[in-house]
N, C-alpha and C positions, 0 to 999 in steps of 0.2 A: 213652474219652478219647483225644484225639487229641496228638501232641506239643506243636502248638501250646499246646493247651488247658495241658498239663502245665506245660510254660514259661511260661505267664503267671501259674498259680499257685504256681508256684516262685518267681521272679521279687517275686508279692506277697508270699508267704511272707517272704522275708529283707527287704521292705520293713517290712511290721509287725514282726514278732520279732527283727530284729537292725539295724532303720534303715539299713539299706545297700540303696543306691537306684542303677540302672542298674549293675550291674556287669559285669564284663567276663565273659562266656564259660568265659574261659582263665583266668582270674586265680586265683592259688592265696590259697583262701579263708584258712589259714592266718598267708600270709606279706603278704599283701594287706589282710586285713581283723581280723587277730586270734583268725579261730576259732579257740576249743579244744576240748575233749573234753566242758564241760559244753552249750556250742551245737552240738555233733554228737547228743550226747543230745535235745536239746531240737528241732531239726530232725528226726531221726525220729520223733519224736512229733507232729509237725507233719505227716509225711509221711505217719502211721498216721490221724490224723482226716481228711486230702487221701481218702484210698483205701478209710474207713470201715474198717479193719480191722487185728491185729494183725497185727503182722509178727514172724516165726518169730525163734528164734534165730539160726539159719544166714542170714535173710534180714539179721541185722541185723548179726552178722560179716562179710557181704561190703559192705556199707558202708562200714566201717574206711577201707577205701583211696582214698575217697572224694575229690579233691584240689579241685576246680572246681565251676560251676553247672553245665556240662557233663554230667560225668559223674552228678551228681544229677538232671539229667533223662532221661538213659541208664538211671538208677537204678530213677528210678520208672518210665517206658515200659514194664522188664522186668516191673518187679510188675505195673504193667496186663495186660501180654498175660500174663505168668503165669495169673495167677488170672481172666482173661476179663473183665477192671472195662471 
């Protein structure tokens, strides 16, 4: 899966599951859009059927720190080449 690819289903991801449409990049999903801790739940679970697969504990701790769409496709990239998806 290529970044691109990653980004547009990222991108639909929070179009369906959280109706936030075109966002910015950088924009802290937090202070921007209201996430909290039960849509961080609910976005890796979204991020586990994206990559067919479970994600570790460890993988799901380093998520935590998670601030933007950015780094959520930083996020996922890693698990791609991790696991060779």
């Amino acid at each position: 899966m290529t970044r691109e690819e990653i980004t547009l289903k990222i991108l639909d991801i929070f179009r369906r599951e959280f109706e936030i449409v075109d966002p910015g990049f950088e924009d802290d999903l937090r202070e921007t859009f209201g996430f909290d801790s039960v849509d961080a739940i609910e976005l890796l679970l979204e991020i586990e059927k994206l990559l067919c697969l479970e994600l570790t504990h460890e993988e799901k701790k380093m998520a935590m720190e998670i601030r933007n769409i950015r780094q959520i496709i930083d996020y996922v990239e890693r698990m791609v080449k991790k696991r060779n998806l």
